[in-house]
C-alpha positions in Angstrom: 1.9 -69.2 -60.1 -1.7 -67.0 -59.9 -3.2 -67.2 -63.2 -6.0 -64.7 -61.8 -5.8 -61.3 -60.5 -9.1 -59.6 -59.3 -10.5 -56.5 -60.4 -9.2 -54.3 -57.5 -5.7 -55.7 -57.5 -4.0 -52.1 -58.5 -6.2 -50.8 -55.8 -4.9 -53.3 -53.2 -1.3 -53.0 -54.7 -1.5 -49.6 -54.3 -2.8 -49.2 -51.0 0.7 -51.4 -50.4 -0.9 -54.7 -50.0 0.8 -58.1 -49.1 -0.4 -60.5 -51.4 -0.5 -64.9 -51.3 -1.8 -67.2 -54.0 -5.2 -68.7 -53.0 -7.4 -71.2 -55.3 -5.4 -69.6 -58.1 -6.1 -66.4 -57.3 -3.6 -63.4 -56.5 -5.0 -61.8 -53.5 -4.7 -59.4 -50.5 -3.4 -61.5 -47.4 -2.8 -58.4 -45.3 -3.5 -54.5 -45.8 -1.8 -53.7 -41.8 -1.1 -56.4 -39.4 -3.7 -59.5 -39.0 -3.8 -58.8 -35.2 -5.3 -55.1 -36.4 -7.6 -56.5 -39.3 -8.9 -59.3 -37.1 -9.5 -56.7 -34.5 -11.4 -54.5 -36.3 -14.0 -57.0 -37.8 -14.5 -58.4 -33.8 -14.6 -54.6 -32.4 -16.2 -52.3 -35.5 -16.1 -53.1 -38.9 -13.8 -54.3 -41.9 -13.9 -54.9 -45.7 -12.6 -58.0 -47.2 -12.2 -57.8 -51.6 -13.6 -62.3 -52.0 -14.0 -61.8 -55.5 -11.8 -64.8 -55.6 -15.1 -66.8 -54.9 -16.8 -67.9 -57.3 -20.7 -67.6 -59.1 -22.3 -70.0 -61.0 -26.2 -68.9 -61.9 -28.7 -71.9 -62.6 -32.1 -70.5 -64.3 -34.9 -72.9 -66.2 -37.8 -74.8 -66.0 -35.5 -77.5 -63.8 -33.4 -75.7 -61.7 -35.4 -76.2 -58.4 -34.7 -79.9 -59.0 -31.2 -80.1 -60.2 -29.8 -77.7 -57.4 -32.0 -80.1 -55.2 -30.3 -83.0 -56.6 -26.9 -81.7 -56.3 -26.8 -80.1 -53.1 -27.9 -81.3 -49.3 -30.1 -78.7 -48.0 -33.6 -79.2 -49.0 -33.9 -75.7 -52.0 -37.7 -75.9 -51.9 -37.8 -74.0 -48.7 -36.0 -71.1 -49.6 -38.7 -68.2 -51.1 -36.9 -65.5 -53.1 -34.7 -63.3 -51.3 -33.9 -66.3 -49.1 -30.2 -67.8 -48.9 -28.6 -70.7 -47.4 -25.8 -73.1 -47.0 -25.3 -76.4 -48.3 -23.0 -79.1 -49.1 -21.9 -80.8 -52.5 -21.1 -84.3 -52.2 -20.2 -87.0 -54.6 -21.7 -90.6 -54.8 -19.6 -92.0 -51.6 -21.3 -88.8 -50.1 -17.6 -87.4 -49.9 -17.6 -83.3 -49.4 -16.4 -82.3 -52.9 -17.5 -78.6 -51.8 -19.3 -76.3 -49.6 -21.7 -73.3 -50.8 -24.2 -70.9 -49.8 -27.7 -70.6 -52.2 -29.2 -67.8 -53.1 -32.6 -67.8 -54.5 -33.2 -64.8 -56.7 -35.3 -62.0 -55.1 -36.7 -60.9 -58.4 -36.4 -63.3 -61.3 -36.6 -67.5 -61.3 -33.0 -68.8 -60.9 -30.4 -69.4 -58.3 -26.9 -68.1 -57.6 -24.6 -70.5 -55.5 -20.9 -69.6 -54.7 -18.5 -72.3 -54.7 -15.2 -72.0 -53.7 -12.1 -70.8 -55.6 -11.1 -72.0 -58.6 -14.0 -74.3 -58.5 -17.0 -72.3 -60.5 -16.0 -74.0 -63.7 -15.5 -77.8 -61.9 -19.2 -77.0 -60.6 -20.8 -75.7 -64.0 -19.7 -79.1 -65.5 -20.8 -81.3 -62.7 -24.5 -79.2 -62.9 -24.4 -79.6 -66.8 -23.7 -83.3 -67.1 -26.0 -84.3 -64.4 -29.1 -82.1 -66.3 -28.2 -83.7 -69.4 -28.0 -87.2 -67.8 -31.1 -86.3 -66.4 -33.0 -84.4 -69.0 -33.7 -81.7 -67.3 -34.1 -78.0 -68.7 -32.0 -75.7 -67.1 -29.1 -73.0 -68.2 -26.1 -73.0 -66.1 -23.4 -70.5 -66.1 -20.2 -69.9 -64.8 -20.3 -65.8 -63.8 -17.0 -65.4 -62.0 -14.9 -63.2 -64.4 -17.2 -61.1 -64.6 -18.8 -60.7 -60.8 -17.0 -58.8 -58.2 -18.0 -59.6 -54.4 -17.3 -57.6 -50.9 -17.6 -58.8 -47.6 -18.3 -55.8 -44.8 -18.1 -57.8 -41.7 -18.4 -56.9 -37.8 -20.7 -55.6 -35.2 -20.9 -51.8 -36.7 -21.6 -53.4 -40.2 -25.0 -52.9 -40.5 -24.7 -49.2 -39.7 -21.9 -49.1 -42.2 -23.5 -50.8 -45.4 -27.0 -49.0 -44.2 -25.0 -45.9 -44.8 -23.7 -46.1 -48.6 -26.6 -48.2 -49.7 -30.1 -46.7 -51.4 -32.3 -47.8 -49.2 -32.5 -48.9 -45.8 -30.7 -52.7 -44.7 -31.7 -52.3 -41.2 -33.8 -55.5 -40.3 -33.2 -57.2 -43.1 -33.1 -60.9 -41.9 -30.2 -63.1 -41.9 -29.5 -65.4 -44.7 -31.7 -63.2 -47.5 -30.3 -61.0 -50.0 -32.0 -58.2 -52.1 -31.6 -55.6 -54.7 -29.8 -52.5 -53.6 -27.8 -49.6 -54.8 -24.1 -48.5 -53.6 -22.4 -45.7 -55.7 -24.8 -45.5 -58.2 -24.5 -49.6 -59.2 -27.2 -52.1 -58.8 -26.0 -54.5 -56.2 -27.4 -58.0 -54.9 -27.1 -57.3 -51.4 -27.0 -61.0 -48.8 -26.9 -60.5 -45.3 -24.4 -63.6 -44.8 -20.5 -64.2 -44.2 -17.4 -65.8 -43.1 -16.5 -64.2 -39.8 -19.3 -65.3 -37.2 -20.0 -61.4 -37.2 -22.9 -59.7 -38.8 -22.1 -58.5 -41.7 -23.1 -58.5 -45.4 -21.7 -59.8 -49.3 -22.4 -57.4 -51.8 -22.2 -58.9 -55.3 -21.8 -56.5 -58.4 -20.2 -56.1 -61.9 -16.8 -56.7 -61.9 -16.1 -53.4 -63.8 -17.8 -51.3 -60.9 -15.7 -52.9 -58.1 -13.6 -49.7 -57.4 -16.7 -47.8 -57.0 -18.2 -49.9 -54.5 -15.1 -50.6 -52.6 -14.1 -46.7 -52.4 -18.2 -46.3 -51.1 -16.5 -48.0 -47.6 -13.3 -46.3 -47.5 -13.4 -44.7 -43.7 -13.3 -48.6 -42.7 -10.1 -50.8 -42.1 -9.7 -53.0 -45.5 -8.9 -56.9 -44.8 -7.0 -59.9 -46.1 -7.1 -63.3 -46.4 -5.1 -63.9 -43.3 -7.6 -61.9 -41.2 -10.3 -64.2 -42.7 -9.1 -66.8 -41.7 -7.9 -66.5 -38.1 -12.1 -65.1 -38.1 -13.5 -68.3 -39.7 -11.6 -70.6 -37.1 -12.7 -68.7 -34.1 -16.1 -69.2 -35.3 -15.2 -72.9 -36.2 -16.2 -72.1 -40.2 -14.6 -75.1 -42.2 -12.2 -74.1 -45.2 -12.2 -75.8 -48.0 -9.0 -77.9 -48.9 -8.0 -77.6 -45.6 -10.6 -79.1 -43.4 -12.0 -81.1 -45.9 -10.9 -82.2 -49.7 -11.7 -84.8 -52.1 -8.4 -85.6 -52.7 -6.5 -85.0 -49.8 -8.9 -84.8 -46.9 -11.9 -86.7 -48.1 -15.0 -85.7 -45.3 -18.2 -86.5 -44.9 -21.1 -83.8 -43.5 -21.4 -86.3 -40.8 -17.8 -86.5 -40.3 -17.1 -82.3 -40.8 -20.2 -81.8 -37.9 -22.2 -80.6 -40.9 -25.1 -82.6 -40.4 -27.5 -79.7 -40.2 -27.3 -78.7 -44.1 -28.1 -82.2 -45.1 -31.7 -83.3 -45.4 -32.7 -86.7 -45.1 -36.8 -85.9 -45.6 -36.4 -84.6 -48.7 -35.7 -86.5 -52.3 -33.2 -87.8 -53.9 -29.8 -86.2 -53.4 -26.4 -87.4 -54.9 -24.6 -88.9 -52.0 -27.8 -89.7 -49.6 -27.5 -93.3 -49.8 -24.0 -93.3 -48.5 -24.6 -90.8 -46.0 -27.9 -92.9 -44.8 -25.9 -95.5 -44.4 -22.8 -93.8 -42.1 -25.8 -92.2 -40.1 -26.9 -95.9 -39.6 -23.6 -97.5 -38.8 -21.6 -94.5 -37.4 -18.6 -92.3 -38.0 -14.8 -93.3 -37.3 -13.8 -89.7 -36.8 -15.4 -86.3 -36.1 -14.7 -82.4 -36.4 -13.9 -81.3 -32.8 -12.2 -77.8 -31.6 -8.8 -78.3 -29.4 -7.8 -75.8 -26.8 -3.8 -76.0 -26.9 -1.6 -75.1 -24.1 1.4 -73.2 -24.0 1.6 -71.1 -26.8 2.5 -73.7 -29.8 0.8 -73.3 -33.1 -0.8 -76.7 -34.3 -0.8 -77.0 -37.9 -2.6 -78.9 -40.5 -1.4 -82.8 -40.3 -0.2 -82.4 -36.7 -1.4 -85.9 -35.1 -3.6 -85.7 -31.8 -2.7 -88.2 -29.7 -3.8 -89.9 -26.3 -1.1 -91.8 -24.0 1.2 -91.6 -27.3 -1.4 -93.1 -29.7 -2.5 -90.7 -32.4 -6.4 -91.0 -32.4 -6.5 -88.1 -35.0 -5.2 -85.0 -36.3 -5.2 -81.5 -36.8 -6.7 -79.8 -40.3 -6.6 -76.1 -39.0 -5.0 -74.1 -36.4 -3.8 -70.6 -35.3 -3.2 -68.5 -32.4 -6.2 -66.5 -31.8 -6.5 -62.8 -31.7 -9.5 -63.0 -29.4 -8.5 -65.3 -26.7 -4.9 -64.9 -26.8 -4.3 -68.7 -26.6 -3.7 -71.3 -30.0 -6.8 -73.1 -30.9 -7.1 -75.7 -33.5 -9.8 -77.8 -35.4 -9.0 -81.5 -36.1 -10.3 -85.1 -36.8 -10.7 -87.5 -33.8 -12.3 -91.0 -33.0 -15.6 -90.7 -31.7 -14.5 -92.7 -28.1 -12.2 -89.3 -27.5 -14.6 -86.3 -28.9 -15.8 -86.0 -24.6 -15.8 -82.0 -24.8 -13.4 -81.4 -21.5 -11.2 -84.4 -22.4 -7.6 -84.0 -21.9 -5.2 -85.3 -24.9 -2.2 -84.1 -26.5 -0.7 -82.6 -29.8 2.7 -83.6 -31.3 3.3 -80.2 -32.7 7.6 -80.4 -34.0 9.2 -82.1 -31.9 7.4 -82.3 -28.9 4.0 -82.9 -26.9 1.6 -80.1 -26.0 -1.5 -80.6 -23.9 -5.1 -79.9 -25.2 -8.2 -79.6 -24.3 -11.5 -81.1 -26.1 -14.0 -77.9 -26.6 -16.6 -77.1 -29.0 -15.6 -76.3 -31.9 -17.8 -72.7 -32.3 -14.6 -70.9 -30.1 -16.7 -67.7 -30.2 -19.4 -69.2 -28.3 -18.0 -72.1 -26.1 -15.2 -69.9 -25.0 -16.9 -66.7 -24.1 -19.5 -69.3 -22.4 -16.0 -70.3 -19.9 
């Protein structure tokens, strides 16, 4: 059962909404069909509610090292205003979550946004560790009261340039900076979820309606659309594609390799991932073309000659290409981009095709 609604869940409801339980969260899955939500972002524009996500600030004379420590991208490159993403790993160098940074463009501190339902897991795991450590930070979970928009698509810098104070145009990818829609201060990060342009807005929870009626002339989107747009762009999701408990993954393993830095100190989980660079991987992330028109679902085994030599973690039929696509785990002998193999999706065998797993690119490159 949700334990947590977000602030605009009597908006959503009454805009007639479909809603689905996700990270403990009650939120919009659908506003109109996924086909038309999906379409929108690709084509124009659309607004996703991800308040669901959650903030966790770090400030202090420390917090450049402990957010070092604790995550895989090297945070002494980022200058404020800057943003990126990163992995959180645990001593076996295991994913335990994935984030994007932000540094602060006017004050010391960070903002990082861990998954759902996780803000409070991560404040522990960043107090103990400073404690352990004696470091000299403050670290606080700011979920509750944060609300955060997504306004996605190839129109969505015309559309956010539109409502906002001043100008977004040029603003660089991966940076964020101090704006004003509606009349409330914003933190505005030119990042997302989609493999579109587009922007997260972060605000007070209490001015949420505000800023979400500021882009009312553009087609509101649910979870479901998100996530038909993260596969295409081969995004990971969290607890599906990889999960401490359930789908443990390395970076190396998850084709994540870029956000983890080798060069720079210590990091909580290096050691173990030094030594898998070393000796190799038994499975890696690849993308799967599927035939016919079957769905391959998460646990569906990939197989070769009737072996299974992995299996699926994600899969849907995509809007864009009109043909199922999936992302899945195989052994490295079989990860040949152009390889045939098979999936065992119900009761029978479908053929696939080995491709890379950013659909939006490889794809459009065939």
């Amino acid at each position: 059962m949700s334990s947590h609604k977000p602030p605009l869940y009597q908006v959503h409801q009454t805009s007639g909404a479909d809603f689905t339980n996700f990270g403990g969260w009650e939120m919009p899955v659908k506003f109109d069909s996924i086909r038309t939500e999906h379409s929108a972002v690709r084509d124009s524009v659309g607004i996703f509610d991800v308040s669901h996500m959650s903030e966790v600030t770090v400030s202090g004379p420390d917090a450049t090292e402990l957010m070092n420590r604790l995550t895989t991208n090297d945070i002494r490159e980022l200058n404020p205003g800057d943003a990126h993403y990163s992995c959180i790993l645990n001593d076996d160098g295991v994913i335990l979550d994935d984030t994007v940074v932000y540094q602060y463009p006017d004050r010391d501190g960070y903002v990082f946004v861990p998954n759902a339902g996780h803000g409070e897991k991560m404040v522990n795991r960043w107090s103990k560790f400073a404690w352990k450590h004696g470091l000299t930070v403050s670290v606080e979970n700011k979920t509750s009261e944060t609300g955060l928009v997504a306004v996605q698509g190839p129109d969505a810098e015309a559309k956010v340039d539109s409502v906002t104070a001043d100008p977004v145009i040029n603003v660089s990818v991966f940076s964020c900076f101090r704006n004003e829609i509606a009349g409330v201060e914003c933190l505005v990060a030119r990042t997302g979820y989609t493999g579109e342009d587009g922007f997260e807005i972060f605000f007070p929870a209490n001015d949420s309606a505000g800023v979400w009626n500021a882009f009312e002339d553009i087609q509101p989107c649910g979870l479901g659309a998100r996530d038909t747009l993260r596969l295409e762009a081969g995004l990971l999701l969290s607890g599906q594609d990889f999960d401490p408990e359930d789908e443990p993954r390395t970076p190396l393993e998850a084709g994540l390799s870029f956000v983890v830095d080798f060069s720079k100190p210590d990091f909580v989980g290096q050691r173990a991932l030094q030594d898998l660079k070393e000796g190799g991987v038994d499975e890696q992330m690849v993308g799967l073309k599927i035939k016919d028109r079957a769905i391959a679902r998460h646990g569906y085994s990939i197989v070769d000659d009737g072996i299974e030599i992995g299996r699926v973690t994600s899969g849907t039929l995509s809007p864009t290409f009109d043909v199922p696509l999936a992302l899945g785990y195989i052994q490295p002998e079989y990860a040949e981009r152009g390889l045939e193999v098979a999936v065992e999706i119900r009761d029978r065998t479908v053929d696939a095709t080995i491709v890379n797993q950013r659909f939006l690119t490889s794809l459009n490159a065939n």
